[in-house]
C-alpha angles and dihedrals in degrees: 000000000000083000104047087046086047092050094052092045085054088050111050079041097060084039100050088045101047094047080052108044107020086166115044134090084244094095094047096049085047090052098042094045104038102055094045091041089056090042088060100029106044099052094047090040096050095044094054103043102030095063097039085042087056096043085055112041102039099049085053094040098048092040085056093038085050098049 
């Protein structure tokens, strides 16, 4: 999901630059930074925060849910 939102926003963002500013080095440094940023980032990002995210949320989701 987060994926999928992060991938539109990327895209809407490479299409609306590159309508704006078809000839400036904008669109490649977009296109040279962004991939290689969300290649990094998003992995990291989703193995650190989706774990700690689920040990957090369903103990106090099924104790709710429970009592």
């Amino acid at each position: 999901m987060v994926l999928l939102f992060l991938s539109s926003l990327y895209n809407l963002l490479s299409y609306s630059h590159i309508s704006l500013y078809p000839y400036s080095p904008i669109p490649s440094f977009l296109h040279s930074f962004i991939p290689s940023f969300l290649h990094s980032f998003i992995p990291s990002f989703l193995h650190s925060f989706i774990p700690s995210f689920l040990h957090s949320f369903i103990p106090s989701l099924s104790h709710s849910l429970i009592y």
